[in-house]
C-alpha positions, 0 to 999 in steps of 0.5 A: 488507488482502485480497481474494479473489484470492490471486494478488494477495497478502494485502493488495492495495489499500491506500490520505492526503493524503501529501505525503511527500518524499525529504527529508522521509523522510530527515530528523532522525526517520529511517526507523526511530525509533518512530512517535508518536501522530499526533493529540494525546491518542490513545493505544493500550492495549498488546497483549500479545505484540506486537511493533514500533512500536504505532501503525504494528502497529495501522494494518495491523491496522485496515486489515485489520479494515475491508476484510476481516474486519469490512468496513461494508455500503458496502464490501461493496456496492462490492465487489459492484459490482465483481464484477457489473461486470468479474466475480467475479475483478475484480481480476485483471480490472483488473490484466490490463487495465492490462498489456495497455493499458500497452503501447498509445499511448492509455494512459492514455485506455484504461485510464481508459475500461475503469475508468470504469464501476467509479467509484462502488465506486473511490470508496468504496474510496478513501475507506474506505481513507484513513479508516484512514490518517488515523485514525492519522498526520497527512497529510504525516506522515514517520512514515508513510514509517516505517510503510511501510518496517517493513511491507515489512521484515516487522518488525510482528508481531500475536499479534491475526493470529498473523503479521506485517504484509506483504504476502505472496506471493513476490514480492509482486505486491499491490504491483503491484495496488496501484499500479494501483487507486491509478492508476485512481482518480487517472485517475478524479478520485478522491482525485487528489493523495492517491494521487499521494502514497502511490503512491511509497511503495507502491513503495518498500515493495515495493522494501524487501520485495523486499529484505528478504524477510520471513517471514510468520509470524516477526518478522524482523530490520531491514534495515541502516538504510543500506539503508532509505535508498537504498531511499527515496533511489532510490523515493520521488522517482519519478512515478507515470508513471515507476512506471507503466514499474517497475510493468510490470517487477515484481518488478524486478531485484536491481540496481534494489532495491539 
């Protein structure tokens, strides 16, 4: 998924009810088993020269189609609503914003004050965004931890892109966007208990990227799957509040993705 500002990264706000644990990502599926349709009787047609899990491929696929390529006219609204409000390049706009009140002692009351004029379009977005996620894994799913982790090691490749599903740039700093619409919009009451839950997971897919340092155009080989799991054992557990003080550090020291 992607917006405009290409200092952000390809696919910079992605965005369910995750409910995902440590434990949960950990468990007897593991974080590199094959993803199973996630509603009962929903299977996807194979695509030719595809390559990696089918259903987490087809996530970033439509996640891409809907607030890219083929976006509905309320996501297009939203998006202007942001440009006429904060300006055509909004999103570093926001990302600025938050660096610089992270630092003051009224975070996060600064920060929910600069994005409260924005809630109508953060409101569309989220929704439209979590549509996605729910159409192919069930809330709380540990399957989606896998689709997480495959994206950051760069190991879904779609002939429908021509390239893998990542995020790009290097380092990847739409992980840092990332988190930080997820904040304000948690700071704004919109889908609080949602993006409490996925913020972790885009940090620690950012963490497993920042490791495995995939090509965008090449499917690449799997971390060892030891490393994924100190990856989640280290990444899924933090608040959002610690990963406000990670975030802020981006991209963090080697001995902080290890």
């Amino acid at each position: 998924m992607s917006l405009p500002e290409s200092e952000l990264g390809r696919r910079q706000i992605l965005q369910s009810t995750l409910g995902i644990t440590a434990a949960a990502a950990l468990g007897t599926t593991g974080l590199l088993t094959t993803a199973t349709p996630a509603r009962a009787g929903t299977r996807l047609p194979p695509v030719p020269g595809m390559l990696g899990d089918r259903r987490a491929n087809e996530l970033w696929y439509q996640l891409d189609e809907v607030t890219l390529y083929n976006q509905p006219q309320e996501l297009k609204d939203a998006y202007a609503a942001l440009a006429a409000e904060l300006g055509e390049r909004w999103q570093r706009a926001i990302v600025l914003t938050w660096l610089e009140v992270l630092e003051s002692g009224d975070y996060p009351d600064d920060f929910t004050d600069y994005v409260a004029a924005v809630r109508w379009p953060l409101q569309v977005l989220s929704r439209v965004q979590l549509d996605v996620f729910d159409a192919f894994y069930r809330p709380g799913s540990s399957r989606l931890v896998s689709a997480f982790s495959w994206f950051g090691q760069g190991v879904l490749y779609d002939p429908r892109r021509k390239e893998v599903h990542t995020m790009n740039g290097d380092p990847p700093m739409g992980y840092r966007a990332w988190h930080i619409f997820s904040r304000a919009m948690m700071f704004l009451g919109i889908d609080r208990s949602r993006w409490r839950a996925m913020i972790p997971l885009n940090a620690f897919a950012g963490a497993v990227q920042l490791t495995a340092k995939p090509d965008m155009y090449h499917v690449n080989p799997p971390l060892p799957r030891e490393t994924v799991r100190r990856l989640a054992r280290s990444w899924l557990p933090r608040t959002p509040e610690r990963l406000d003080t990670d975030f802020r550090g981006f991209p963090w020291p080697t001995q902080q993705t290890t």
